[in-house]
C-alpha positions in Angstrom: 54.2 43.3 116.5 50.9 43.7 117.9 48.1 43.0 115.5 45.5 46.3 114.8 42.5 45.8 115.9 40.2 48.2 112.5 42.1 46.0 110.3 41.2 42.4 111.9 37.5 43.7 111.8 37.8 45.6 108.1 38.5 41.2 106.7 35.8 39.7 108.3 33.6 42.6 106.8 34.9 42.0 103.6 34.5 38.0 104.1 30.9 38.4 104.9 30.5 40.9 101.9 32.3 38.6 99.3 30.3 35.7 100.4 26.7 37.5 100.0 28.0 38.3 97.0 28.8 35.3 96.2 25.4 34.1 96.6 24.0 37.0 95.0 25.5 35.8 92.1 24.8 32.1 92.4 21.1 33.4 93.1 20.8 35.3 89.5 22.5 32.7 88.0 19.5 30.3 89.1 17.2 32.8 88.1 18.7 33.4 84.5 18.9 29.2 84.2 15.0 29.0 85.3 14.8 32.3 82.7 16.2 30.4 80.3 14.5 27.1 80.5 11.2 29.4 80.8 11.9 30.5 77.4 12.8 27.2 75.8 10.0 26.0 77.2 8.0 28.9 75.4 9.0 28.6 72.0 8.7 24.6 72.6 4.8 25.8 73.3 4.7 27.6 70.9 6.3 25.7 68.2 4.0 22.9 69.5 1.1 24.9 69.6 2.0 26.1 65.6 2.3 22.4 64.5 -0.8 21.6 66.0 -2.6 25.1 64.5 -1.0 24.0 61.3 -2.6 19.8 61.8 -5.7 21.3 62.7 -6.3 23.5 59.6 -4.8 20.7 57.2 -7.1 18.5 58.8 -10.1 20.9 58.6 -8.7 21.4 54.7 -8.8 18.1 54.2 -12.1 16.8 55.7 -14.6 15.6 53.2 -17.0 16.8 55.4 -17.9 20.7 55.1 -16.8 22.6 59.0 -18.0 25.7 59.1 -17.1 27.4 62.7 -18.9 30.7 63.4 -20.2 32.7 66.0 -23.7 32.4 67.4 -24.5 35.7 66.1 -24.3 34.3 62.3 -20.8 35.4 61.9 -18.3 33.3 60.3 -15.0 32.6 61.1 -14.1 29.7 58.9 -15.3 27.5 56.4 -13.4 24.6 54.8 -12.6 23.8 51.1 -15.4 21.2 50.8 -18.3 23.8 51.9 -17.0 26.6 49.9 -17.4 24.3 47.0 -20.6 23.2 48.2 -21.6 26.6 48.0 -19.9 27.9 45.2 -18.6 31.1 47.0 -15.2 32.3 47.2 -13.1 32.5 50.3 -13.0 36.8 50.0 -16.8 36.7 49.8 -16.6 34.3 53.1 -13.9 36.7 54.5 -16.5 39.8 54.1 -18.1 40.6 57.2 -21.7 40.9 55.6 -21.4 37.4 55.1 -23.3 35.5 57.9 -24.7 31.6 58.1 -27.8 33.4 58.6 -27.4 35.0 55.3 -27.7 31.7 53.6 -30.0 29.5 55.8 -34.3 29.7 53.9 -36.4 31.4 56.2 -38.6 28.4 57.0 -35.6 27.1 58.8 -35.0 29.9 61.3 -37.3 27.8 64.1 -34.6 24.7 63.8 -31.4 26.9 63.7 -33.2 28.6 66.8 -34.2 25.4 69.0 -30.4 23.6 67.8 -28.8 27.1 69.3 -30.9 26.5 72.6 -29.8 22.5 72.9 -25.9 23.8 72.2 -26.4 26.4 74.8 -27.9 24.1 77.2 -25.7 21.1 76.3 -22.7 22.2 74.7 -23.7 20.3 71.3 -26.7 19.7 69.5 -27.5 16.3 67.3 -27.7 16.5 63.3 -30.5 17.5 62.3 -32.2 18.5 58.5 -31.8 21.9 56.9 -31.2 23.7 53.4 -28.3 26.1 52.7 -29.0 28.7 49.9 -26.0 28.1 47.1 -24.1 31.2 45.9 -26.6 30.6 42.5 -29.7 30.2 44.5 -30.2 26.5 44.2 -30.9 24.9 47.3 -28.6 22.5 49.0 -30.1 19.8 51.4 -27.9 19.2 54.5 -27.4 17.6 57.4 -25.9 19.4 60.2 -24.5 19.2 63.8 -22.3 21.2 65.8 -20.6 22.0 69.3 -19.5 24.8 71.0 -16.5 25.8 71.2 -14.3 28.5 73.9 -12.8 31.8 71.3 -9.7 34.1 71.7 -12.1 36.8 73.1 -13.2 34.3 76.2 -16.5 34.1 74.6 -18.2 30.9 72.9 -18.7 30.0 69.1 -19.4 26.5 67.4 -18.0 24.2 65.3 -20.8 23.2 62.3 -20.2 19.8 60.4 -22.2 19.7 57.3 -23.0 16.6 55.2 -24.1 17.2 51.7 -27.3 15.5 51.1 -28.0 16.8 47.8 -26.7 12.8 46.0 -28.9 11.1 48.7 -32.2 13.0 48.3 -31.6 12.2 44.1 -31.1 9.4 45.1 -33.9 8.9 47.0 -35.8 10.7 43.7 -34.6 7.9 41.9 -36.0 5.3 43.9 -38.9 6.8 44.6 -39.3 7.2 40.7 -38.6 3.7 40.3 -40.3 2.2 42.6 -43.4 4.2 41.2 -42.7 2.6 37.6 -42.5 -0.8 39.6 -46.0 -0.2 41.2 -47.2 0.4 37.9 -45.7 -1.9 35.8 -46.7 -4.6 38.2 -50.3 -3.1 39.2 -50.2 -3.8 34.9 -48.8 -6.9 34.9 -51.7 -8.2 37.3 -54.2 -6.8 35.2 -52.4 -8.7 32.2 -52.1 -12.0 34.5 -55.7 -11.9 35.8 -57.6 -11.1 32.3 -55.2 -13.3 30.0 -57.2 -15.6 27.8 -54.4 -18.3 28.3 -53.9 -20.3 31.7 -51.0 -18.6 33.3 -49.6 -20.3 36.4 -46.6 -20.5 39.4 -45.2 -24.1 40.9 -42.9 -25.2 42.9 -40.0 -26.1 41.5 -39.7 -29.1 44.6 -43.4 -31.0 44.2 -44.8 -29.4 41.4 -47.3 -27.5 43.6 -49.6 -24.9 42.0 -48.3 -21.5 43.8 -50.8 -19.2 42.2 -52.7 -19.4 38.9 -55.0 -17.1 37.0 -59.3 -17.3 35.8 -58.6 -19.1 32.5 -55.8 -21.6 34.3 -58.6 -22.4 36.7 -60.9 -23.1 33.4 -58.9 -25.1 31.6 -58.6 -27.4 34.8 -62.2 -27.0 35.3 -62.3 -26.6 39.3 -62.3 -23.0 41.2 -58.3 -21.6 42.3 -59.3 -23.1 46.2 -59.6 -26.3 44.9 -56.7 -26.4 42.4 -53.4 -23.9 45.2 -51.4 -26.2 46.8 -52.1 -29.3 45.0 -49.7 -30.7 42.6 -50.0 -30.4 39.1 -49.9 -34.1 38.1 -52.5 -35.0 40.6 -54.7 -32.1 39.2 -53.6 -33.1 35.2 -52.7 -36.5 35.1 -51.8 -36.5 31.8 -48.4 -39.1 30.4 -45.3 -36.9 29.8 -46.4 -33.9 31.9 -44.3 -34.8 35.0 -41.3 -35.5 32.6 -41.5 -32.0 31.6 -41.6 -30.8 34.9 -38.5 -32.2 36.2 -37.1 -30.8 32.6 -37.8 -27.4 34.3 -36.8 -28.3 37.3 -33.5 -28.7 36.0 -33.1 -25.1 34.6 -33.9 -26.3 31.0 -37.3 -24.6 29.3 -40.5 -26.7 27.6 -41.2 -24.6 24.8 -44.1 -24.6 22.5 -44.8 -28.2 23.6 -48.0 -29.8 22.3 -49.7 -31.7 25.4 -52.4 -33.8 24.6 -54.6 -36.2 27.5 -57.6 -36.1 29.5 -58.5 -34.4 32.6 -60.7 -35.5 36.0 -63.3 -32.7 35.5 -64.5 -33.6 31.8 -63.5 -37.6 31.8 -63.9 -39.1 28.1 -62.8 -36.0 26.3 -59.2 -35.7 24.9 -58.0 -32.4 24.5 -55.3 -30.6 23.4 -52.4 -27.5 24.6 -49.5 -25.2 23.5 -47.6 -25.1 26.5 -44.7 -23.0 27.6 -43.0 -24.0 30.7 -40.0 -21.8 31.9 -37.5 -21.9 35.1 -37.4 -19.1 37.4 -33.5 -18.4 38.9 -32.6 -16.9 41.9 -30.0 -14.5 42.2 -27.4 -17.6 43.3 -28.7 -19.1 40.1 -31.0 -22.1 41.5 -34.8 -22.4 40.5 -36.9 -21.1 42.9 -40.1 -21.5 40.9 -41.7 -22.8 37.6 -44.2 -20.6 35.4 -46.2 -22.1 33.3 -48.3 -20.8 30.1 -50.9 -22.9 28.6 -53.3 -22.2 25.8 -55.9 -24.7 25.1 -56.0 -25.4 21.0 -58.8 -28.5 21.1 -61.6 -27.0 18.8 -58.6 -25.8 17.0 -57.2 -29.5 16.5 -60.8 -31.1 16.1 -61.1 -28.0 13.5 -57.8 -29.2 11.8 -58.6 -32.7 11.7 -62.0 -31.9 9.7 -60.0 -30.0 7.5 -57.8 -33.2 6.5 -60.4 -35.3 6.3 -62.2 -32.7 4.0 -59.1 -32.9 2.2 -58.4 -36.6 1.8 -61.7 -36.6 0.4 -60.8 -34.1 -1.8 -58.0 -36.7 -2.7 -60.0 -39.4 -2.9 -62.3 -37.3 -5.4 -59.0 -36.6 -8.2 -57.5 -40.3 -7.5 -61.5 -41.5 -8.4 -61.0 -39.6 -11.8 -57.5 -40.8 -12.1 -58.5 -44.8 -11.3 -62.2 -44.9 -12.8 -60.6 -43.9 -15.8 -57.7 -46.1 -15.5 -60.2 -49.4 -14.6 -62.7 -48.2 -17.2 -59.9 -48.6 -20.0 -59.6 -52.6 -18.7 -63.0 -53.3 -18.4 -63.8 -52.3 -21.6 -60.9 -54.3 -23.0 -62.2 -57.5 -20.8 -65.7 -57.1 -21.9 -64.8 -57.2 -25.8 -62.0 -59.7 -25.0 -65.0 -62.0 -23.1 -67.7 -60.7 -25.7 -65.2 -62.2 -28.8 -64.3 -65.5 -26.6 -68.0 -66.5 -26.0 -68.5 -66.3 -30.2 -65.0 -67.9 -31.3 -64.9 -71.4 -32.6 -61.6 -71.7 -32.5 -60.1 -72.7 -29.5 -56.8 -71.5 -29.7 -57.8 -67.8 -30.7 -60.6 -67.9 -27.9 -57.9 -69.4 -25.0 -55.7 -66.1 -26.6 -58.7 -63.7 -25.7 -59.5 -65.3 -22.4 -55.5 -64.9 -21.4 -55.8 -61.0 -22.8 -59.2 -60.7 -20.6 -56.8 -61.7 -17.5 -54.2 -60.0 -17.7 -56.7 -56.9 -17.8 -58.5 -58.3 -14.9 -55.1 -58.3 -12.9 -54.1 -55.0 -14.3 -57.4 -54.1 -12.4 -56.5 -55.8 -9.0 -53.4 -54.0 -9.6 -54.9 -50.6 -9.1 -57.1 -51.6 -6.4 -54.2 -52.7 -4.6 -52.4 -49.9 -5.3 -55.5 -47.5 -4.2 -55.9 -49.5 -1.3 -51.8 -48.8 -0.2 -52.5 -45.1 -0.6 -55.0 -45.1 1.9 -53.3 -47.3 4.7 -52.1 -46.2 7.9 -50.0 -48.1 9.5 -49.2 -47.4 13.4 -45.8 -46.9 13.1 -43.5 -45.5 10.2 -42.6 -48.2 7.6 -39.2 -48.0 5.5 -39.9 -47.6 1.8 -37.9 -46.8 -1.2 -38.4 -43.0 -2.8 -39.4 -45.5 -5.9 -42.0 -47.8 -3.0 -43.5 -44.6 -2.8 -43.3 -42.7 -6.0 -44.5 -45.2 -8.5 -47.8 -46.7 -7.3 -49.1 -42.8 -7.3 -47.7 -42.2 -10.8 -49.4 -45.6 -11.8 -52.7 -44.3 -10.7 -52.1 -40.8 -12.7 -50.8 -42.8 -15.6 -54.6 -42.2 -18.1 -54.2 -38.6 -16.9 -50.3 -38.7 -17.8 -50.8 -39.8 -21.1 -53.9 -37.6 -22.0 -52.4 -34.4 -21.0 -49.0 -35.8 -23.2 -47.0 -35.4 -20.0 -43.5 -37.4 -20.3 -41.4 -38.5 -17.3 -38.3 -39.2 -16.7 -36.8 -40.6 -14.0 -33.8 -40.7 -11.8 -33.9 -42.9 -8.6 -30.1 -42.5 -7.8 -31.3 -43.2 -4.3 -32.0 -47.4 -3.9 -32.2 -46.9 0.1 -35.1 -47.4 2.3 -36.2 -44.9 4.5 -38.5 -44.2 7.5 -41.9 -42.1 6.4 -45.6 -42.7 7.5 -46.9 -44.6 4.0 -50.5 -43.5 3.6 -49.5 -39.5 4.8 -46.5 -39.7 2.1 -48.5 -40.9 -0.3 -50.9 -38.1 0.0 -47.5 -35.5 -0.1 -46.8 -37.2 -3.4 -49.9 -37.5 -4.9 -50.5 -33.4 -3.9 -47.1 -33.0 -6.0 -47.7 -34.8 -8.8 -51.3 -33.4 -9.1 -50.3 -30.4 -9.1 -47.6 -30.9 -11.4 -50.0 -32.2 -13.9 -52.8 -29.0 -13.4 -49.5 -26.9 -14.4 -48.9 -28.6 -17.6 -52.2 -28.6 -19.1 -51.0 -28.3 -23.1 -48.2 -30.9 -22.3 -45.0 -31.2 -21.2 -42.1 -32.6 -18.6 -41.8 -34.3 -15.3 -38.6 -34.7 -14.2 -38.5 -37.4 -10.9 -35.3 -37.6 -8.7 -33.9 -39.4 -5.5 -30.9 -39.3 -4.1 -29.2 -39.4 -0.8 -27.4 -36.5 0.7 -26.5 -34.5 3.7 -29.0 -31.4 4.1 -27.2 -28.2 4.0 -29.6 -26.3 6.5 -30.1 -29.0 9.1 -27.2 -31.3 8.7 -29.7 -34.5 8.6 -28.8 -37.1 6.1 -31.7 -36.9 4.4 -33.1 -38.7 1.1 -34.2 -35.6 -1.7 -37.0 -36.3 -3.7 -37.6 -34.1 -6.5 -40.3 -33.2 -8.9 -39.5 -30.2 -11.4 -42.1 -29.7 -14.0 -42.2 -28.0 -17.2 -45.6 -25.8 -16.4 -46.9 -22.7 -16.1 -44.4 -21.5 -12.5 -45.6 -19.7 -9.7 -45.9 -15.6 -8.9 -43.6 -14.7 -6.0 -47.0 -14.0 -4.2 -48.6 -17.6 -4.9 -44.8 -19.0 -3.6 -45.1 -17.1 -0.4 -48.9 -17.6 0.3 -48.5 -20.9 -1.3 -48.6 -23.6 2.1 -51.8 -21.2 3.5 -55.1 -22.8 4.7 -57.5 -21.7 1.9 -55.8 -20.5 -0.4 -55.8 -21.8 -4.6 -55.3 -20.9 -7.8 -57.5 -23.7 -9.0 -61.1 -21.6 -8.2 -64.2 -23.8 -7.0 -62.1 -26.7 -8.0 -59.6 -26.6 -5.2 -59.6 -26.8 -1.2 -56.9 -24.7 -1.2 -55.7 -27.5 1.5 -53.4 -29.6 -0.1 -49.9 -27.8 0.8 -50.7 -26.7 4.0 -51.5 -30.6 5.0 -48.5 -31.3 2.6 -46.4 -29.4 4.8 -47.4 -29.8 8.3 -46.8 -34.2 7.0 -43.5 -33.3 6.1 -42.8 -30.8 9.5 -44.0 -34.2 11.6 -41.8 -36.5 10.0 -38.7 -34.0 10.6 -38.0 -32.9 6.9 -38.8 -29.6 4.8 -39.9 -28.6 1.6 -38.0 -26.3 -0.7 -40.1 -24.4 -3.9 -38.4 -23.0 -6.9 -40.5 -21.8 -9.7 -39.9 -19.0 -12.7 -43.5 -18.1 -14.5 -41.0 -16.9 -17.4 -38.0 -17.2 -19.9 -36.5 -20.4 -21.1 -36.6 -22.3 -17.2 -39.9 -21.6 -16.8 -41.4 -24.3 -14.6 -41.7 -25.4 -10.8 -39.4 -27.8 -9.0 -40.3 -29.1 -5.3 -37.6 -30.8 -3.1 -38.6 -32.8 -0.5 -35.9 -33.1 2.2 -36.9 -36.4 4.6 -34.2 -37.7 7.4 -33.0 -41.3 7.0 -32.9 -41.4 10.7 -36.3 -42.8 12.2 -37.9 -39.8 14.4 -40.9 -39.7 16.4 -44.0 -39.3 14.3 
C-alpha cells in the first residue's frame, strides 16, 4: 500500500501545532504562577505595610511626648493623645478643617515658626527651639518643639512636630527662682544679724581650731582687729585652761552649751574675765563636722556686779547674826560681871570659888559663840563633809536669844546621821537665810519643825540628804512664791536686801541640789516649809 502523501504532511502539521500549544500552555501557566506569587506577595505588603501602619500609630498613641504632624500651611493631620490633653481639645475639633497649628501658636511667635520652617525647608529638620501654644481655655502652654519633614500621599511634604511640655519645668523654675530669692534675703538678713550682734559670733575649723570668720564684737572681746585674729587658732588667740577641751568636745559632734568660761586674755593681761559660751558642731550632708560655730557673750561687769551683790549681802548677814550674837554674848557678860563683882566682895572661899567656876563657864559659853561665828564665816577651798546636824545647830545656837524672845519652839528630827559634801561657810549662809526668815514669819510665836533624812530625789534620781525647815508663820502669796528667789525683791521693806534667796539659790544650784517651797497664808496648815535637796555624791563646786 503506498503511503498518501496530504496525510504524511496533515501529522507533522498537527505535531508542530500540538507542540506550540503545548508551550502556549506551559507559557500561561508560568505567567499565572508569577501572577500568583505577584499577588501573595501583595497582600504580604500589604498586610506588612498594615501592621506597621497599625505599630506606628500605637506608637505615636503611646508616646509621652506630644507629635503633632501637619502640613506647612498650618493644617493638621494628626495629633497624639498626650497633646490633645495638653491642649484640652477634642479629637473632632482637631479633625475640623478650621483648625490649624497656626490657630493656636501667640502672635509674637510667628518670626520663630517662620525662621524653623526656612531651616526644615533648607535642611529637612529644624532643632527644638522655645514657643507657647494657646490651650483650648486660653492659658498658655510653654513648649519645646522640633520637627522634620516628612514625603505625603499627595507627593508633597509635611512635618512631623515633637512637643515637650514645659509648663512643670518653668514652675519649677518659679519655684527656684522664688526660693532662691527668700535665700538671698534670708541670708542678706542673717549677715546683717551676724555683723551687728552684740555677742562674739564666730566659725573654726573643726581640724586646728582655726578662726574661719568672726564678727565686730568677736573681734572686741579678743581685743585685736579680724586680720590679726582669721587663720590663727583659737587657743593661741584665748589661752584660757579648759577651752581646748571643749573644742575637741565639738570636734566630736557633741555641743558646749551655756558653758561659763572664765581666764585671761593677751590683749588686757592682769584682768580675769568672764563668758556664756555656746559652742555647736556643724555636719555635713555625710554627717561629719565640717566646721565649729561658736557664740560668746562676755558677762564680766555682770559677775563683778554679782559678786558686790553677795558681799552686800553677807554683810547684810553679818548685820542680823551681830544682833543675834551681841545679844547672845551680852547675856554672859553681864552674868560674868555680877558673878566676878560678888567673887571680889565674898569672904567665903567656897561660895567665891562657886562664883568664879559660874564666871567660866559663861566665859566659855562666850568662846563658844565666837567659835561658832567664826565657822560661819570660813571658806574652806574645797567642800568639807558635815552632818545636816554639823551644819544646822551652830546657826540655831547663834539665833537661840532671838528663838527664845520671839517664844519660837523647835523640834527636831535628824533621821539623817551621814556626812555629806557642801561648801561650809556658803551653807551656813543657806541656813542661816532659812532660819531667819523662818523667825521674821513667826513674830507672835510659834513652831519650827527641823528634819534630815536620806533619800533618793524623785526629779533628779540623786541620792540626796533632805533638810527641812517648816514653820508655823504667816505663809507666802502665790506671787511672793513665784517672785520669791528674784534679785531685789522683799517683803521685809528698808529692812531687807531682797538678796538672800536669790544667793540662797544660785549656792544650792552650784552644789548640784534644789530647793522646793510650800507655803499656805491660810486655814489650819498655814505656814511655810523649805526642802533642801543636796547630792551625797561630791560634785564640782
Amino acid at each position: 500500500m503506498i503511503p498518501n502523501p496530504d496525510r504524511r504532511s496533515s501529522s507533522a502539521t498537527d505535531a508542530a501545532l500540538r507542540e506550540k500549544l503545548a508551550e502556549a500552555v506551559a507559557s500561561e501557566t508560568r505567567a499565572l504562577t508569577q501572577l500568583e506569587h505577584a499577588h501573595h506577595a501583595i497582600e504580604a505588603r500589604d498586610k506588612s505595610v498594615a501592621v506597621s501602619d497599625e505599630r506606628s500609630r500605637q506608637l505615636l498613641r503611646a508616646n509621652p511626648f506630644g507629635i503633632l504632624i501637619g502640613g506647612l500651611d498650618g493644617s493638621v493631620g494628626y495629633v497624639n493623645p498626650p497633646l490633645l490633653s495638653l491642649l484640652g481639645y477634642a479629637q473632632e475639633e482637631i479633625d475640623n478643617p478650621a483648625f490649624t497649628w497656626r490657630t493656636i501658636t501667640p502672635p509674637e511667635f510667628e518670626e520663630v515658626d517662620r525662621k524653623a520652617i526656612e531651616t526644615l525647608l533648607a535642611t529637612g529638620s529644624c532643632p527644638a527651639y522655645y514657643k507657647e501654644y494657646i490651650a483650648r481655655d486660653g492659658h498658655r502652654i510653654p513648649i519645646l518643639i522640633g520637627a522634620a519633614l516628612i514625603p505625603n500621599l499627595e507627593g508633597g511634604r509635611d512635618f512631623a512636630a515633637f512637643v515637650t511640655d514645659l509648663s512643670q519645668l518653668r514652675r519649677t523654675e518659679e519655684q527656684l527662682a522664688e526660693s532662691r530669692a527668700l535665700l538671698e534675703k534670708q541670708y542678706a538678713e542673717m549677715e546683717v544679724l551676724y555683723r551687728t550682734a552684740p555677742i562674739g559670733l564666730a566659725y573654726f575649723d573643726p581640724k586646728d581650731f582655726r578662726y574661719l570668720r568672726l564678727n565686730d564684737a568677736q573681734a572686741e572681746i579678743v581685743g585685736k582687729p579680724k586680720e590679726e585674729i582669721l587663720g590663727h587658732s583659737v587657743t593661741e588667740i584665748a589661752p584660757i585652761q579648759g577651752l581646748r577641751e571643749m573644742f575637741e568636745q565639738v570636734a566630736s559632734g557633741q555641743p558646749v552649751v551655756n558653758q561659763l568660761l572664765e581666764g585671761e586674755l593677751p590683749e588686757r593681761p592682769g584682768e580675769k574675765r568672764a563668758w556664756t559660751v555656746n559652742y555647736f558642731p556643724v555636719f555635713s550632708p555625710q554627717g561629719e563636722v565640717q566646721g565649729i560655730t561658736a557664740a560668746s557673750l562676755e558677762i564680766t561687769a555682770q559677775k563683778r556686779a554679782e559678786s558686790a551683790l553677795r558681799q552686800n549681802e553677807k554683810l547684810a548677814a553679818v548685820g542680823r547674826l551681830a544682833s543675834s550674837i551681841s545679844h547672845e554674848i551680852n547675856n554672859p557678860l553681864e552674868a560674868i560681871t555680877n558673878l566676878l563683882y560678888l567673887a571680889r566682895h565674898e569672904e567665903n572661899s567656897e561660895k567665891r570659888n562657886s562664883y568664879l567656876e559660874t564666871a567660866e563657864r559663861e566665859v566659855a559659853r562666850v568662846s563658844q559663840i565666837a567659835t561658832q561665828t567664826l565657822r560661819f564665816h570660813r571658806r574652806p577651798g574645797k567642800p568639807t563633809h558635815l552632818t545636816a546636824s554639823d551644819l544646822i545647830e551652830p546657826v540655831l545656837a547663834l539665833y537661840a536669844g532671838r528663838l527664845t524672845n520671839s517664844s519660837i519652839r523647835i523640834k527636831r528630827s535628824y533621821r539623817s546621821k551621814d556626812a555629806f559634801p557642801c561648801m561650809e561657810g556658803d551653807m551656813r549662809q543657806v541656813i542661816n537665810n532659812l532660819i531667819g526668815n523662818a523667825i521674821d514669819a513667826m513674830r507672835s510665836g510659834g513652831t519650827l519643825h527641823v528634819r534630815s533624812a536620806n533619800l533618793v530625789d524623785h526629779l533628779t534620781g540623786q541620792h540626796s540628804m533632805r533638810i527641812t525647815f517648816s514653820d508655823s508663820g504667816i505663809g507666802m502669796s502665790p506671787e511672793t512664791m513665784q517672785r520669791l528667789f528674784e534679785a531685789f525683791y522683799t517683803t521685809k521693806g528698808a529692812s531687807g536686801t531682797g538678796l538672800g534667796m536669790w544667793i540662797s539659790k544660785e549656792i544650792i544650784d552650784k552644789h548640784g541640789g534644789r530647793l522646793a517651797i510650800h507655803s499656805s497664808a491660810s486655814g489650819s496648815r498655814r505656814g511655810t516649809t523649805f526642802q533642801l535637796y543636796l547630792p551625797t555624791t561630791c560634785v564640782a563646786i
